[in-house]
Backbone of each chain as ProteinMPNN parsed JSONL, in Angstrom:
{"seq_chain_A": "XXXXXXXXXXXXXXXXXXXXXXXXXXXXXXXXXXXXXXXXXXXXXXXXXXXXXXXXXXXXXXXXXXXXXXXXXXXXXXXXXXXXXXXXXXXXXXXXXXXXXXXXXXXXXXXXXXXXXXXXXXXXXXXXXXXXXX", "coords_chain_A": {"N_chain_A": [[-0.563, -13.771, -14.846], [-4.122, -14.049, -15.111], [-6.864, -12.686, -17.061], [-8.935, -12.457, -14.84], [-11.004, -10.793, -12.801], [-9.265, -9.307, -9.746], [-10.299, -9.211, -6.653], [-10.814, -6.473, -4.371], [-11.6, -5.693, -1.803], [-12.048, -3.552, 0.203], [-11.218, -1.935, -1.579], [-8.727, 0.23, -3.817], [-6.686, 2.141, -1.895], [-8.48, 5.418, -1.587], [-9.927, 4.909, -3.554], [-11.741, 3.327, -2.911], [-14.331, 2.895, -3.496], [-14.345, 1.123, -5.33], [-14.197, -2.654, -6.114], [-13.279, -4.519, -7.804], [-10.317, -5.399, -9.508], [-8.109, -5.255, -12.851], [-5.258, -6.902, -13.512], [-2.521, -6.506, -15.865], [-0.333, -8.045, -17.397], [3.17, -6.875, -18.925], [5.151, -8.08, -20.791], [7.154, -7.309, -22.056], [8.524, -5.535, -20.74], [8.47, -6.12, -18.219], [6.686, -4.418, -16.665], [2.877, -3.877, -14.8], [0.009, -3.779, -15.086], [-2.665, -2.38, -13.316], [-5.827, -2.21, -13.095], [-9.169, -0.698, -13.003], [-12.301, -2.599, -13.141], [-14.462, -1.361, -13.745], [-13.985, 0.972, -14.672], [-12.019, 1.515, -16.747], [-10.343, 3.423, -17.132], [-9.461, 4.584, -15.327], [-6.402, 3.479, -13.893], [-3.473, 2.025, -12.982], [0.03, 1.612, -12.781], [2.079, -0.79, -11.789], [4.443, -2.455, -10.117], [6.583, -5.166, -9.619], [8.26, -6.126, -7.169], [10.829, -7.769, -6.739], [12.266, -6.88, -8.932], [13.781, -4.936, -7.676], [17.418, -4.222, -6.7], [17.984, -2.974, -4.382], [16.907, -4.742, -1.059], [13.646, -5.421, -0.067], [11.968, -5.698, 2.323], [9.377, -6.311, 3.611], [7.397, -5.966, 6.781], [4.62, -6.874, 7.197], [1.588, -6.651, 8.448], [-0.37, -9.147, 9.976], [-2.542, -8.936, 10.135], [-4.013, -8.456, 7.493], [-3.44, -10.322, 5.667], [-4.813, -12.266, 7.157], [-7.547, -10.677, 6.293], [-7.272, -12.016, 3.45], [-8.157, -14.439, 3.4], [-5.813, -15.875, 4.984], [-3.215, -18.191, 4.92], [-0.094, -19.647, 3.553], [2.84, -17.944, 3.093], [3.663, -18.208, 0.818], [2.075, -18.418, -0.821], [1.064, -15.666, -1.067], [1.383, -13.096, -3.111], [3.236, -10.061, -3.676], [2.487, -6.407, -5.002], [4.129, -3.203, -5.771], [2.43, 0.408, -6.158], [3.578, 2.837, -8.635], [4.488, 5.947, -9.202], [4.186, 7.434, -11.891], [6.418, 9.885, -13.737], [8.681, 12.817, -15.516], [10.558, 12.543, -15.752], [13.159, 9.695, -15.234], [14.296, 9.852, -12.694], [12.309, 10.993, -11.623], [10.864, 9.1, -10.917], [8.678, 8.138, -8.619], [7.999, 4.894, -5.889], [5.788, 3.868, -3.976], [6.361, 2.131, -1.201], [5.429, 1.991, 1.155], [2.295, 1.114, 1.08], [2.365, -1.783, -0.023], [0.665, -3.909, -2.254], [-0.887, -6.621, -1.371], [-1.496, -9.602, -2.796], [-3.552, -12.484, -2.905], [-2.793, -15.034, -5.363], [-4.452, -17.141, -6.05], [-6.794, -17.136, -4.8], [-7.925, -15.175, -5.895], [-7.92, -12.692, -4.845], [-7.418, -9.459, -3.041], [-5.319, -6.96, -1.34], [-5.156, -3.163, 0.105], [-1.897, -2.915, 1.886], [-0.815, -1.016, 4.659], [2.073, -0.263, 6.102], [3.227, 0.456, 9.468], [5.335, 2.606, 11.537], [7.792, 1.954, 9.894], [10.75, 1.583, 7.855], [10.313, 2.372, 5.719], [8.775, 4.1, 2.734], [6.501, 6.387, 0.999], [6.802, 7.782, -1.063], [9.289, 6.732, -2.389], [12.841, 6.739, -4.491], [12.335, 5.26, -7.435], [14.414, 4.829, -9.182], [16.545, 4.611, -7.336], [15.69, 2.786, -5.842], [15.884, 0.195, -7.781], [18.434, 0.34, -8.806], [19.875, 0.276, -6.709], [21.676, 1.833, -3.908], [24.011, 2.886, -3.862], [24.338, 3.725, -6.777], [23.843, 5.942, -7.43]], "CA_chain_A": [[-1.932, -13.786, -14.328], [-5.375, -14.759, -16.648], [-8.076, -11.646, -17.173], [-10.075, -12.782, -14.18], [-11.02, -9.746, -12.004], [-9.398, -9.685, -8.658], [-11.275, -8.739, -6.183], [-10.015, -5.588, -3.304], [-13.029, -6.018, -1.403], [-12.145, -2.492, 0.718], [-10.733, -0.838, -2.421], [-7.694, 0.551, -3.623], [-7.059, 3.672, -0.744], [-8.947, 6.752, -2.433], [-10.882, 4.473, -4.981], [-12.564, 2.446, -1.969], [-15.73, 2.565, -4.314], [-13.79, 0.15, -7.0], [-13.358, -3.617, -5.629], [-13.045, -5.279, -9.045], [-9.509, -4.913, -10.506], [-7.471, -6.376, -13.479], [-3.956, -6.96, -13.509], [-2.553, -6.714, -17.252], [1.216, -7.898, -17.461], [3.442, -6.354, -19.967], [5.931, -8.923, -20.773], [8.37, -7.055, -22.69], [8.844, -4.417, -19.88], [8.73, -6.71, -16.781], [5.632, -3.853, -15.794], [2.101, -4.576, -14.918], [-1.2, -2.583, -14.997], [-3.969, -2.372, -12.398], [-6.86, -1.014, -13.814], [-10.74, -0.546, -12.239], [-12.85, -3.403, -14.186], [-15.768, -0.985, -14.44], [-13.799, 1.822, -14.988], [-10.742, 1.606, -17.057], [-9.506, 4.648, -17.852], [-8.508, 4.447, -13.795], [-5.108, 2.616, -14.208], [-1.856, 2.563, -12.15], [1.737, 1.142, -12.761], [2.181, -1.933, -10.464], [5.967, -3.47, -10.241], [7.005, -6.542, -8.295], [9.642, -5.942, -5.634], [11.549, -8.944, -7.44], [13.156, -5.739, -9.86], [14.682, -4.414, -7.297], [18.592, -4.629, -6.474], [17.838, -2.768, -3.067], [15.9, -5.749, -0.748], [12.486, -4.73, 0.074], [11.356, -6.857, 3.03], [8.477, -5.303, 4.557], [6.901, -6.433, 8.14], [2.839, -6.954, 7.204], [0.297, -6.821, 9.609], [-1.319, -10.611, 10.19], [-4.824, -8.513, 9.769], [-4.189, -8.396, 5.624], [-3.564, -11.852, 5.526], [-6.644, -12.65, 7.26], [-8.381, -10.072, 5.305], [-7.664, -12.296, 2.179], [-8.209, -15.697, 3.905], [-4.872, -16.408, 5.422], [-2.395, -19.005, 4.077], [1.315, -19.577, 3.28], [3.438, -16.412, 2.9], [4.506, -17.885, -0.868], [0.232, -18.04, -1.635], [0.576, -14.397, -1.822], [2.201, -12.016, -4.073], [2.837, -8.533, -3.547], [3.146, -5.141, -6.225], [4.147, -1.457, -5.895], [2.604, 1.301, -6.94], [4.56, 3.517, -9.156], [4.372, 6.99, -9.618], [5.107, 7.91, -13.187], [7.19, 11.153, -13.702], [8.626, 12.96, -16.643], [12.003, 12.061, -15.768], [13.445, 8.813, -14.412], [14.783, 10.243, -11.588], [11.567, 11.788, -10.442], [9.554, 8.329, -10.615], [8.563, 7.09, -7.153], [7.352, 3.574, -6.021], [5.05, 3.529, -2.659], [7.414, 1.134, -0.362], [4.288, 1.658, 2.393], [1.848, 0.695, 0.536], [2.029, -2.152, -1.285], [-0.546, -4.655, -3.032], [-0.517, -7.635, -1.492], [-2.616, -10.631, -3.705], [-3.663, -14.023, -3.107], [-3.27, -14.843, -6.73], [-5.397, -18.158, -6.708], [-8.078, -17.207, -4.449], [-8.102, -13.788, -6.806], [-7.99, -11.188, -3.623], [-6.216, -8.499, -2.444], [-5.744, -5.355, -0.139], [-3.475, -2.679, -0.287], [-1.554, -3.266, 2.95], [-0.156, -0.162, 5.342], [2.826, -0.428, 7.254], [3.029, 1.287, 10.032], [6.78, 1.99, 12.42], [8.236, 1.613, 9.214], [11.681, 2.593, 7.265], [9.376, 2.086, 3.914], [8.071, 5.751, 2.529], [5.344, 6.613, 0.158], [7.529, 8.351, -2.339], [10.783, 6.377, -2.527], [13.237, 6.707, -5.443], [12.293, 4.284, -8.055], [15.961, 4.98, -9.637], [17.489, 4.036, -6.352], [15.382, 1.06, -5.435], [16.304, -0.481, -8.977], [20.099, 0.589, -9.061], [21.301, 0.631, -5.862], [21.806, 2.962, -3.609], [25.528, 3.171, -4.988], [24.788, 4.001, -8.126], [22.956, 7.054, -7.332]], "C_chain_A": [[-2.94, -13.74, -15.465], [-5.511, -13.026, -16.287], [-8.937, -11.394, -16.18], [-9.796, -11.432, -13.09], [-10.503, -9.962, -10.87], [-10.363, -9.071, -7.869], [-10.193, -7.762, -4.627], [-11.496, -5.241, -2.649], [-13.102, -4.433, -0.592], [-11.127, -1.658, -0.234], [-9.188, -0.927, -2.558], [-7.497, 2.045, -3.004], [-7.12, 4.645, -2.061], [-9.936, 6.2, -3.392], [-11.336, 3.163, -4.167], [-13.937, 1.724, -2.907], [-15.719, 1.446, -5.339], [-13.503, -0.887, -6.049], [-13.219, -4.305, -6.775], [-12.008, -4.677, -10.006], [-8.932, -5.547, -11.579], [-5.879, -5.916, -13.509], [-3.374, -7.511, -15.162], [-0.355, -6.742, -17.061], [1.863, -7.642, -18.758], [4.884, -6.845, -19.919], [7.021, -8.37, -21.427], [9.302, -5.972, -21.667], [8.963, -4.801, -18.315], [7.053, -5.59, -15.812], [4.011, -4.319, -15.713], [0.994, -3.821, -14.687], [-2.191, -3.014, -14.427], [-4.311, -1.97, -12.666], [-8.179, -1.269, -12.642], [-11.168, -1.287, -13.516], [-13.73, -2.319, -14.901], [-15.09, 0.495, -14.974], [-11.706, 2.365, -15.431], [-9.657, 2.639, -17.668], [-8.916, 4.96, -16.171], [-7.169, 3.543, -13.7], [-4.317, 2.626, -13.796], [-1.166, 1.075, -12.86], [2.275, 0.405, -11.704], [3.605, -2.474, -10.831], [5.863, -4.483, -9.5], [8.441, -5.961, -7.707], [10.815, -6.369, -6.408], [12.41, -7.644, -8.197], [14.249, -5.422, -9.634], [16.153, -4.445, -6.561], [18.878, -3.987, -4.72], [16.739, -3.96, -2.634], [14.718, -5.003, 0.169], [12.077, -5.96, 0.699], [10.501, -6.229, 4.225], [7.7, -6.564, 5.752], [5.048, -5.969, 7.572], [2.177, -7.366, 8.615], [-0.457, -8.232, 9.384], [-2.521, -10.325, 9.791], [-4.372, -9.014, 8.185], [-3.976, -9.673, 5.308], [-4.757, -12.278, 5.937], [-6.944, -12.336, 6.39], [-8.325, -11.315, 4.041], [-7.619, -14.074, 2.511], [-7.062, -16.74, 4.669], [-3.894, -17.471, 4.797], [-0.984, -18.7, 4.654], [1.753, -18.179, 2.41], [3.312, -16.989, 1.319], [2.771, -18.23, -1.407], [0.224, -17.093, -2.393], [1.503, -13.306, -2.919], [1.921, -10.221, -3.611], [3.321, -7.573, -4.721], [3.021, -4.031, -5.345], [3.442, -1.125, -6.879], [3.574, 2.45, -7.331], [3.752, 4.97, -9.319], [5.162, 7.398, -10.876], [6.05, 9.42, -12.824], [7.746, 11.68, -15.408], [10.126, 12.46, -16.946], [11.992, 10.917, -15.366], [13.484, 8.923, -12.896], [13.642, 11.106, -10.512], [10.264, 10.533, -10.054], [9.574, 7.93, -9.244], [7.844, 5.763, -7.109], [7.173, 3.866, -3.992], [5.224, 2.529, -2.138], [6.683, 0.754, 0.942], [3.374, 1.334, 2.588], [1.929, -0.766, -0.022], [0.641, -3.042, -1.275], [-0.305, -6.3, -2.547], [-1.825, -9.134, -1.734], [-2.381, -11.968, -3.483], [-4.24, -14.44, -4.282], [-4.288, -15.791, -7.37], [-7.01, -17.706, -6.272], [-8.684, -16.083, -5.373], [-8.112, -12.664, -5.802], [-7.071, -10.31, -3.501], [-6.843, -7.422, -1.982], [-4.473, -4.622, -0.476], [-3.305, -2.335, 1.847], [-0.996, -1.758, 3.488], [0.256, -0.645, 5.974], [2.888, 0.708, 7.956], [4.909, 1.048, 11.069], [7.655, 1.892, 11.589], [9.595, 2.248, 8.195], [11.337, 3.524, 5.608], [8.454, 3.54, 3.638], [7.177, 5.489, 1.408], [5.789, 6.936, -1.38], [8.948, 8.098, -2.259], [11.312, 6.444, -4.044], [13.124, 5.348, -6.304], [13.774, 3.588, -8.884], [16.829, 3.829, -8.604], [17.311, 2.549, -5.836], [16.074, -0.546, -6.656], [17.779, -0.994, -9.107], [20.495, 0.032, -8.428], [21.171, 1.744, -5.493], [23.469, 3.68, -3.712], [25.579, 4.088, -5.513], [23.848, 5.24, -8.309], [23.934, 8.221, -7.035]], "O_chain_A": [[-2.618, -13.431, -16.612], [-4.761, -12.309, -15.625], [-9.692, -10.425, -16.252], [-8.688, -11.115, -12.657], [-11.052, -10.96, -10.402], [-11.252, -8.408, -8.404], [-9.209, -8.232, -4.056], [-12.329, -4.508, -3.185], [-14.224, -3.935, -0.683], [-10.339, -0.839, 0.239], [-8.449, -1.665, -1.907], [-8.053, 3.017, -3.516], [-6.39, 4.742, -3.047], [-10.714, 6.944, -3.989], [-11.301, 2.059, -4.709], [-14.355, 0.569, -2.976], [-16.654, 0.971, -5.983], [-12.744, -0.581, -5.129], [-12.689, -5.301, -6.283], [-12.247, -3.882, -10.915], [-9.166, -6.75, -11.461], [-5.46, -4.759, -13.524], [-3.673, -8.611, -15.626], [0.49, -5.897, -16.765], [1.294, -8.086, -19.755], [5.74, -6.285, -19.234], [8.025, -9.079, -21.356], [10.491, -5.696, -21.829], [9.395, -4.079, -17.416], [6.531, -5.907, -14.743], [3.721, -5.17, -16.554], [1.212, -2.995, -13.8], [-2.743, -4.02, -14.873], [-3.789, -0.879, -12.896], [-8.064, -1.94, -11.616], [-10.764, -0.991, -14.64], [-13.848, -2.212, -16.122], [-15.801, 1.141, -15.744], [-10.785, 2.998, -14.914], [-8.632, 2.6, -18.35], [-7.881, 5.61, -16.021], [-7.511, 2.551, -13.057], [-3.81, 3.682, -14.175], [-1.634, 0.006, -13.251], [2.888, 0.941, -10.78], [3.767, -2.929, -11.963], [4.936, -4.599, -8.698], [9.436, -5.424, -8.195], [11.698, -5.576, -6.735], [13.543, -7.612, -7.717], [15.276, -5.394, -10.312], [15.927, -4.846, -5.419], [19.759, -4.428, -3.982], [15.84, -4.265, -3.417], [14.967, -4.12, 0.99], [11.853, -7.014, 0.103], [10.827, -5.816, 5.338], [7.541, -7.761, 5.514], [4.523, -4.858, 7.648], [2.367, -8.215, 9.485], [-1.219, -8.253, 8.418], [-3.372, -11.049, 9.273], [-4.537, -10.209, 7.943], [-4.645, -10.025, 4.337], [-5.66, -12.628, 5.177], [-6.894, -13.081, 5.411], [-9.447, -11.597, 3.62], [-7.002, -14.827, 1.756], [-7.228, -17.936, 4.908], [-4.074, -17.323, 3.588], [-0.643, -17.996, 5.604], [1.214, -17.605, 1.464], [2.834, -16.176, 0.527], [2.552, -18.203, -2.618], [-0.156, -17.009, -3.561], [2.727, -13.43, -2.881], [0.941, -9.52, -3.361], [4.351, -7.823, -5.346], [2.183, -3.845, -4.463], [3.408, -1.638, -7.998], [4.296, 2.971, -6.481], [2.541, 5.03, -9.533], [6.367, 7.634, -10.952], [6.236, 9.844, -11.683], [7.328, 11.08, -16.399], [10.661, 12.115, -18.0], [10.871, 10.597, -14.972], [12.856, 8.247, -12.081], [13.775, 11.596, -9.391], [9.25, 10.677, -9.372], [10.572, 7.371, -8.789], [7.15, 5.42, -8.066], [8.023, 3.993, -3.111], [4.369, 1.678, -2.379], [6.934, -0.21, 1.666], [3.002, 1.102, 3.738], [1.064, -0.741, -0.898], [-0.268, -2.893, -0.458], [0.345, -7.089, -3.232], [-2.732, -9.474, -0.974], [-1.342, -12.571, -3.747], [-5.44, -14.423, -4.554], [-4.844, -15.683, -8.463], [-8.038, -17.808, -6.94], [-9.897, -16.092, -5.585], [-8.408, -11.57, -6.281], [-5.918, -10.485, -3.896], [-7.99, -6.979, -2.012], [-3.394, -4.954, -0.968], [-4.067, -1.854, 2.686], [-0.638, -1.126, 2.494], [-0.339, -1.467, 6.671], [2.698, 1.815, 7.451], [5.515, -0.006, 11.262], [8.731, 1.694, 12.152], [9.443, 3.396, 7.777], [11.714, 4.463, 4.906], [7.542, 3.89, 4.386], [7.136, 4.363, 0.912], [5.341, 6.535, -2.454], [9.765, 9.003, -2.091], [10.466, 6.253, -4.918], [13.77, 4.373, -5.92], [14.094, 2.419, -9.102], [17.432, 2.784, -8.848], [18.077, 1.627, -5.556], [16.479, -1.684, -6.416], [18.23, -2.109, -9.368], [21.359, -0.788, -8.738], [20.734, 2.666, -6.181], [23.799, 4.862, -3.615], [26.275, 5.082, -5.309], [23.185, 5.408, -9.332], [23.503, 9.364, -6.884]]}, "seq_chain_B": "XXXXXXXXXXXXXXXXXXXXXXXXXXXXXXXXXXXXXXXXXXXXXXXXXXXXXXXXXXXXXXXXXXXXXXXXXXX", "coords_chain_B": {"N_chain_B": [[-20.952, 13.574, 17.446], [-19.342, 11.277, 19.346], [-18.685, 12.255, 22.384], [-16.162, 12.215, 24.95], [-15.271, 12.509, 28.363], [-11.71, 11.96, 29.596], [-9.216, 11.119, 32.37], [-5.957, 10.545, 32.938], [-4.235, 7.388, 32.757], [-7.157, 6.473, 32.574], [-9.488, 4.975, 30.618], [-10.993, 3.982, 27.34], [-13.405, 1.647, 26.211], [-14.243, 0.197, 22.956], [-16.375, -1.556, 21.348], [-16.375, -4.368, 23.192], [-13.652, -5.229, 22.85], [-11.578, -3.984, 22.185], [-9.616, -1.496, 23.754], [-8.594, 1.675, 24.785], [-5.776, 3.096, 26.105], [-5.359, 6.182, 27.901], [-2.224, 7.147, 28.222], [-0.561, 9.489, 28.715], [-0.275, 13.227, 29.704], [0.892, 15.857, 27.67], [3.086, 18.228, 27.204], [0.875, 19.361, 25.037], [0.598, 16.674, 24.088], [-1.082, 13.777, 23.667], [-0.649, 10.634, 24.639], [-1.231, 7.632, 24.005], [-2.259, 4.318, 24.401], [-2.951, 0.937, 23.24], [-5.163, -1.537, 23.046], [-6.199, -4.574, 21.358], [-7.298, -6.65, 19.343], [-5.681, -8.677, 16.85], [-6.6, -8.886, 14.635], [-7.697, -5.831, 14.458], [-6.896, -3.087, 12.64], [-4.745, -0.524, 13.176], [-3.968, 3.083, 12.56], [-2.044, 6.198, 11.926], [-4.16, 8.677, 11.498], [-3.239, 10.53, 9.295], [-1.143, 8.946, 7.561], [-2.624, 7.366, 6.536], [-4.033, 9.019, 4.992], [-2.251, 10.148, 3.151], [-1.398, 8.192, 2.033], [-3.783, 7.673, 0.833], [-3.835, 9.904, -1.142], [-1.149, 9.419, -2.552], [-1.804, 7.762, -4.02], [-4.037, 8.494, -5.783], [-2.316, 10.333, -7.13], [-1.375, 8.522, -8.325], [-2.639, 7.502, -10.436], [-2.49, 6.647, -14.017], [-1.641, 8.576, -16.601], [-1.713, 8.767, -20.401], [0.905, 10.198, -21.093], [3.191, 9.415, -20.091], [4.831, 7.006, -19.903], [7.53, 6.113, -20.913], [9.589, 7.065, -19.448], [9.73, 5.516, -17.558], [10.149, 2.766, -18.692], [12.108, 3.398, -19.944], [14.153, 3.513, -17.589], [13.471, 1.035, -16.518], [14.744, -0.366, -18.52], [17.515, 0.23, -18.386], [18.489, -1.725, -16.173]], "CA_chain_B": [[-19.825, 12.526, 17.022], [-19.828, 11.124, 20.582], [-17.456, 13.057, 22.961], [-15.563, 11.699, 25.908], [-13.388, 13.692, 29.044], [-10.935, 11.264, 30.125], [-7.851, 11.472, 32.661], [-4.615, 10.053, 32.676], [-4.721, 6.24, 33.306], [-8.402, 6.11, 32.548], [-9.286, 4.034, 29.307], [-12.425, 3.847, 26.933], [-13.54, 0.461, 25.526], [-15.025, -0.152, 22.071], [-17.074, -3.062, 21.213], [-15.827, -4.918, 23.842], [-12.288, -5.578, 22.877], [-10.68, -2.447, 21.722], [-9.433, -1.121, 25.001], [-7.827, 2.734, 24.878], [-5.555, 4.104, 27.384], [-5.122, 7.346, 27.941], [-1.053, 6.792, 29.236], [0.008, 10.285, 29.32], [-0.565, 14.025, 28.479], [2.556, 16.641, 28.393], [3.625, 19.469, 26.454], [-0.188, 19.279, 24.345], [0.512, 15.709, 22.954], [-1.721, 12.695, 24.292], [-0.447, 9.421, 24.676], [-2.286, 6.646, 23.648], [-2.343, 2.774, 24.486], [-3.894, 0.28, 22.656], [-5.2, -2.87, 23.279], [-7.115, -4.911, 20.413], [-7.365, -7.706, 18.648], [-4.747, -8.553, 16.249], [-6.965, -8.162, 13.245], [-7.724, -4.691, 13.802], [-5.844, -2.286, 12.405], [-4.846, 0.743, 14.286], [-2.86, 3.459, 11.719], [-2.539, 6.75, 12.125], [-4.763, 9.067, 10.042], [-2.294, 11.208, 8.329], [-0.805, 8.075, 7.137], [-3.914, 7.094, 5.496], [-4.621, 9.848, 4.226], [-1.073, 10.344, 2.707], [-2.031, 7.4, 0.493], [-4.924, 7.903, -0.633], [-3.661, 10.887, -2.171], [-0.476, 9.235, -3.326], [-2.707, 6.544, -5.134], [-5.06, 9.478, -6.509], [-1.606, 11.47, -7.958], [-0.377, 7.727, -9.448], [-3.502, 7.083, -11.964], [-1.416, 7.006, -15.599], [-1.734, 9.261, -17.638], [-1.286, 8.66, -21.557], [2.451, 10.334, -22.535], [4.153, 9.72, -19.382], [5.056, 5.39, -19.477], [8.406, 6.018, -21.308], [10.558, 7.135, -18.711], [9.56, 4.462, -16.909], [10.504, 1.962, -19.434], [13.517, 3.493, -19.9], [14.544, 2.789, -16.116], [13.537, -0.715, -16.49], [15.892, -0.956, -19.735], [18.733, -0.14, -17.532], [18.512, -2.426, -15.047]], "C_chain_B": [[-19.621, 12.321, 18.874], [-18.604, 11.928, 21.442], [-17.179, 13.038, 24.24], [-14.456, 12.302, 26.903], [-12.885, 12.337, 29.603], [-9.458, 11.649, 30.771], [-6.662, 10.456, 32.395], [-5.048, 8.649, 33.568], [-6.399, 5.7, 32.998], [-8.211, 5.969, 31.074], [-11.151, 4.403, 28.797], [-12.201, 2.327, 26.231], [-14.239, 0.738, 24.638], [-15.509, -1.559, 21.862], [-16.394, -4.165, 21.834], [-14.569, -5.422, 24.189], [-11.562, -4.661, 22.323], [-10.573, -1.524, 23.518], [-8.286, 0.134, 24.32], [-7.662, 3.633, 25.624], [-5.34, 5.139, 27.183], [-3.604, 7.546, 28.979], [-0.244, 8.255, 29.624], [-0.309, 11.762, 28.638], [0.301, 15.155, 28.744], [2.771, 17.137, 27.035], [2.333, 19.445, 24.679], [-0.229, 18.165, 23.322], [-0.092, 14.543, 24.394], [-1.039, 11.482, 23.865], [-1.184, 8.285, 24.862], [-2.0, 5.406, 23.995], [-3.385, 2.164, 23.771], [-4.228, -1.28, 22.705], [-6.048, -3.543, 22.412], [-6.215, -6.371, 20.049], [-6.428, -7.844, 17.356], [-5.531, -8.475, 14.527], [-7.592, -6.602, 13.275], [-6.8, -3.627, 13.71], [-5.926, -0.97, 12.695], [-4.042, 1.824, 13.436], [-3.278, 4.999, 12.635], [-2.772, 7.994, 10.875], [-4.045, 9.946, 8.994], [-1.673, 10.362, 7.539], [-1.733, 7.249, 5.665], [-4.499, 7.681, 4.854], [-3.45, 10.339, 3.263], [-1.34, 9.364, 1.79], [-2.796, 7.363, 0.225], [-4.578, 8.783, -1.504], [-2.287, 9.93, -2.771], [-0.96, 8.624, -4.28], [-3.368, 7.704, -6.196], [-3.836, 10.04, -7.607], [-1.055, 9.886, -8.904], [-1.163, 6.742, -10.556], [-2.412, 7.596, -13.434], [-1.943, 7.832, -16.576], [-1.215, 8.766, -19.254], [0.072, 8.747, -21.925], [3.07, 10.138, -21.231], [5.077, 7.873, -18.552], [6.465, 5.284, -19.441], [9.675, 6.289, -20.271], [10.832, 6.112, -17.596], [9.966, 2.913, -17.314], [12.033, 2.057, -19.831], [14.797, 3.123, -18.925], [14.94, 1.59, -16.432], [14.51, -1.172, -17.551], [17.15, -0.87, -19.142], [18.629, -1.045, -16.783], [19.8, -3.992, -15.824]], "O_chain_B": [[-19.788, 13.309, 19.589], [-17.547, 12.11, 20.838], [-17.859, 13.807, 24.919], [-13.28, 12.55, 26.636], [-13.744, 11.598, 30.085], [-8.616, 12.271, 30.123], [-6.729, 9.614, 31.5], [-5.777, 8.592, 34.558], [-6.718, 4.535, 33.236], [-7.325, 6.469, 30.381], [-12.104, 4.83, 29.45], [-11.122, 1.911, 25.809], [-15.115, 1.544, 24.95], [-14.914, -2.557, 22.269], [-15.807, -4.952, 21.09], [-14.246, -5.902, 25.275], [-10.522, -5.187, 21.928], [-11.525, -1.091, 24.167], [-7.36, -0.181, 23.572], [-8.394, 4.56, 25.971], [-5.012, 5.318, 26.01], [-3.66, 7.949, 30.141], [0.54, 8.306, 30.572], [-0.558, 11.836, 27.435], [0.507, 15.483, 29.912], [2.64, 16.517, 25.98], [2.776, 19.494, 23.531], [-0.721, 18.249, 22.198], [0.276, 14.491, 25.568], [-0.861, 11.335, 22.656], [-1.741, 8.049, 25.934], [-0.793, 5.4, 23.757], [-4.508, 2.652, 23.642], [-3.393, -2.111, 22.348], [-7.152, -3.047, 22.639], [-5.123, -6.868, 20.323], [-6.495, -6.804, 16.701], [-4.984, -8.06, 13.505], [-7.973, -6.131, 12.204], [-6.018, -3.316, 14.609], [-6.943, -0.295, 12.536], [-2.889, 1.413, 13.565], [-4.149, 5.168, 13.489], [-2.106, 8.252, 9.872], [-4.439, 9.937, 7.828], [-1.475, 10.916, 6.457], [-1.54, 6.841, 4.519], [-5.406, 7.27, 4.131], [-3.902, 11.114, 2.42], [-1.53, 9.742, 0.634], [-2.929, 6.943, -0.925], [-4.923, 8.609, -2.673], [-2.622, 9.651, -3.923], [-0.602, 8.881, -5.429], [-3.095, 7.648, -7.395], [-4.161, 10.213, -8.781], [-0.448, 10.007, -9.968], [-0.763, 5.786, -11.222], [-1.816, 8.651, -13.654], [-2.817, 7.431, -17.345], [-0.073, 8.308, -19.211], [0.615, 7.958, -22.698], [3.841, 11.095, -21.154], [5.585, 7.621, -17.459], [7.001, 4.685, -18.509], [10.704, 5.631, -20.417], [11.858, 5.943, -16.936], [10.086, 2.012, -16.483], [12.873, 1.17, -19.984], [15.91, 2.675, -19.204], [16.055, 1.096, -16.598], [15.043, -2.278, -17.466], [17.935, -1.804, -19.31], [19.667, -1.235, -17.417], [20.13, -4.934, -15.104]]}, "name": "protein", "num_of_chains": 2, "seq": "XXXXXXXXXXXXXXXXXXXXXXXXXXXXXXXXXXXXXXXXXXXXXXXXXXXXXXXXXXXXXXXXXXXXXXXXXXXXXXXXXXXXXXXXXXXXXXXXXXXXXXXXXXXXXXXXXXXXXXXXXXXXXXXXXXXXXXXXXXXXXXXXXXXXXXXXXXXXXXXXXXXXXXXXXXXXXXXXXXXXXXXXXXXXXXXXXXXXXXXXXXXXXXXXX"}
């Protein structure tokens, strides 16, 4: 993705006040950083799904598609947020949540599922591994 | 904040297409119906309020990327 701000026109939940974000990919690490344009010391830890060896196939609400003008499912792209930790084993990735971006038009929302098996604080370990290898 | 008695079977409408039943009420939990429009979104608020705070606790901090990188090196 370029520099160009996207735009989260109703925020990211809790930082409603911020719709101008940037997405900074970090090519040696596969990770990718959402920041606040105007205020970058606000920053989260965005993954792509794609990582993970557990399949992550979440049921979206038709609204969030509207919301970002509708289209073909492969338009949009979606990220997790991550919860750092000090350990591995204590990082989580928000599975109910995620970020889902229409990367040409530049938009996005962060989507809630609702009914869902997908938790807030899932093992980032486990989603990665396997639930095997846990 | 406007405040509404409703019985069982009886409904309130919002802006004309948000229709909410009132389907049942038993052992101090209300049962809700909902009828709307497929773009609005109906959650419920503990849910939403469960992420905002998760979002709020997953701003980065400076010393704490590495374990996270370390993950991703296994994979």
């Amino acid at each position: 993705m370029d520099n160009n701000a996207i735009i989260f026109s109703k925020g990211i939940l809790g930082f409603e006040e911020y719709t101008e974000y940037l997405i900074l990919e970090d090519e040696s690490s596969g990770l990718y950083y959402l920041s606040v344009k105007e205020e970058p010391s606000i920053e989260f830890v965005i993954i792509s799904p794609h990582i993970f060896k557990e399949e992550y196939s979440p049921t979206i609400s038709e609204s969030y598609f509207t919301d970002l003008g509708g289209g073909a499912d492969e338009e949009f792209s979606l990220y997790l947020i991550v919860k750092l930790a000090k350990t591995m084993d204590e990082i989580t990735v928000n599975l109910q949540a995620p970020l889902l971006i229409h990367v040409e038009r530049r938009m996005g929302v962060q989507a809630i599922l609702e009914g869902t098996r997908y938790g807030v604080k899932e093992s980032l370990s486990r989603m990665i591994k396997g639930a095997d290898q846990c | 904040m406007l405040s509404l008695t409703r019985k069982v079977n009886e409904a309130i409408i919002i802006n004309d297409d948000i229709n909410i039943e009132i389907l049942s009420i038993k052992d101090g939990k209300v049962k809700l119906g909902f009828k709307a429009p497929r773009e609005i979104k109906i959650l419920r608020k503990e849910v939403y309020e469960e992420i905002q705070l998760s979002n709020k606790l997953s701003v980065k901090s400076d010393n704490n990327i590495n374990p996270l990188k370390e993950l991703l090196g296994d994979i």
